[in-house]
C-alpha positions in Angstrom: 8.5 9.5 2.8 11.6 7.4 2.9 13.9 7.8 0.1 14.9 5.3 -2.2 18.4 5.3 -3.6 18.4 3.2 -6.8 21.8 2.9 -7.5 22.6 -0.4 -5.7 19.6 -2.4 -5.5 20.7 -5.1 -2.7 22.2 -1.7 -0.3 18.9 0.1 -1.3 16.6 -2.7 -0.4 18.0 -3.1 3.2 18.4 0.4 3.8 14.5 1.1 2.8 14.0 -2.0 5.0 15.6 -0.6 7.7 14.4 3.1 7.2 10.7 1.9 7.4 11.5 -0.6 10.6 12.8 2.7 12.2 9.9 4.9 11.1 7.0 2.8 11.6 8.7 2.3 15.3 8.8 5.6 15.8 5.1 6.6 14.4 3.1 3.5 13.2 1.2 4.1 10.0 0.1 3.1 7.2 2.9 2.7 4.5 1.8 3.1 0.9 4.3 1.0 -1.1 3.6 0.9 -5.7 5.0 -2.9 -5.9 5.8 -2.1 -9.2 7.8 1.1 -9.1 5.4 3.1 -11.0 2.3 3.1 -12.9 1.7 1.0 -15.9 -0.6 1.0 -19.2 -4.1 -0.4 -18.2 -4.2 -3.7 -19.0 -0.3 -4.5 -20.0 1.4 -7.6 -18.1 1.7 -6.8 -14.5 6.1 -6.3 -13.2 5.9 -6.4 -9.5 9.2 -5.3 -7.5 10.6 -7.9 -5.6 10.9 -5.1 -3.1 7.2 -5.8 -1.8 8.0 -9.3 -1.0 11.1 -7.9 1.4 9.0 -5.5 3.4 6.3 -7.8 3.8 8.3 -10.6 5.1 11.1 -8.6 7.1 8.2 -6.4 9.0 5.5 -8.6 9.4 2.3 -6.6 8.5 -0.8 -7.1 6.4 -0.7 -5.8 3.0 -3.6 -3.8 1.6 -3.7 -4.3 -1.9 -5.0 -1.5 -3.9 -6.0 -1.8 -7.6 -7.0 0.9 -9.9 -7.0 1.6 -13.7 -6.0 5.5 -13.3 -3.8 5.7 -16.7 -7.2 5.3 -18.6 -7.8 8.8 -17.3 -4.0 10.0 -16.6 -1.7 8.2 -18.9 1.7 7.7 -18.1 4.7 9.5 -19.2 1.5 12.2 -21.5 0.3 15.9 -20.6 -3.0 14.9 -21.7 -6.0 14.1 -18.9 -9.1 12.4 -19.8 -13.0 13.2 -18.0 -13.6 10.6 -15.7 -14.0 9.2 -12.2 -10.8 7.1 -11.5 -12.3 4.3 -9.2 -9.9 2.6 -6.6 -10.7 -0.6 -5.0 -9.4 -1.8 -1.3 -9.0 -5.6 -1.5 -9.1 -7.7 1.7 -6.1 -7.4 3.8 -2.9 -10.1 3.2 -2.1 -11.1 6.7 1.4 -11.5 7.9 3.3 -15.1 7.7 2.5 -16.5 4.4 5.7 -17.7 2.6 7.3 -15.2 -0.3 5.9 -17.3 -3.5 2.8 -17.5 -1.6 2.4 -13.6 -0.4 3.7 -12.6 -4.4 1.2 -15.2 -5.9 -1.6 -13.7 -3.7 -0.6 -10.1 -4.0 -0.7 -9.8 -7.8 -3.8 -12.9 -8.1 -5.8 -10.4 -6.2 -4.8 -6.9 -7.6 -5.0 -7.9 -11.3 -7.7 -9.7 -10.9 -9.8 -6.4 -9.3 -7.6 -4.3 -12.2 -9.3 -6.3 -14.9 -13.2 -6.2 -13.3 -12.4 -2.2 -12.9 -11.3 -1.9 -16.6 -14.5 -3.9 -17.8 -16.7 -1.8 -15.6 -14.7 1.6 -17.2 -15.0 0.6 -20.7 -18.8 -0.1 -20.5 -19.2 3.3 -19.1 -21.6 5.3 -20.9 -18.3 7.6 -22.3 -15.9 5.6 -21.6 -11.8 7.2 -21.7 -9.8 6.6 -24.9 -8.8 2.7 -24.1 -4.7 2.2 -25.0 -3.7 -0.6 -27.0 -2.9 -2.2 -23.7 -6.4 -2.2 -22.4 -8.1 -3.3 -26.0 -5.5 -6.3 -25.7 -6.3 -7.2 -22.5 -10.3 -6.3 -22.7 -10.2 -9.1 -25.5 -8.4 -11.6 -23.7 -11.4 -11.1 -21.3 -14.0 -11.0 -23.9 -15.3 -7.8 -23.3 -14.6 -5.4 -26.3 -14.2 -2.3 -26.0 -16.7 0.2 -26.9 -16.0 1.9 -30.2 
């Protein structure tokens, strides 16, 4: 874990820079980053952290995207859990030294683009979750409707 204090954002950037220079020095692993701070309704506009960009660049290691639809099933910021299986999908690896615009481009190109094929394949499951007014937006942008 390396803390994130979110009171200055330019102090906080360098020091999680920093922390996770020292720590992957120390031990190297696998760092599990959410680019965009936290988990967003399936299917709204995608707000990537400029944070991601930083690490990538200042430490010079692949990315692993990871792309999921896990609020159809655990909905952000609700007590309420719908059945399910909440699929994850591990996109190639972005390798180090691709310029920022390019590595941000790529980054969310990639992960929305496997977001959007996982919430087609969940809402043409045989009982599919309850599907947020994000998701039926976004499911008609991609003509596939909903099940009702």
């Amino acid at each position: 874990m390396i803390p994130v204090d979110r009171g200055s954002r330019s102090k906080a950037l360098k020091a999680v820079v920093a922390a996770t220079r020292q720590e992957m020095a120390r031990n190297p692993r696998q760092l599990i980053i959410y680019p965009e701070g936290t988990r967003r309704p399936p299917g709204a506009e995608p707000s990537y952290k400029y944070g991601i960009v930083e690490l990538y660049t200042q430490l010079g290691v692949p990315v692993v995207p990871v792309a999921h639809v896990a609020g159809l099933y655990w909905p952000r910021r609700k007590f309420m859990r719908y059945p399910g299986t909440i699929k994850a999908r591990f996109l190639p690896p972005i390798p180090p030294g691709l310029d920022k615009e390019e590595f941000m481009q790529r980054l969310i190109g990639e992960t929305e683009t496997a977001c959007d094929e996982l919430l087609v394949e969940a809402s043409r499951a045989p009982n599919p979750p309850p599907m947020p007014p994000t998701a039926v937006k976004r499911l008609a942008e991609l003509g596939a409707a909903a099940k009702a």
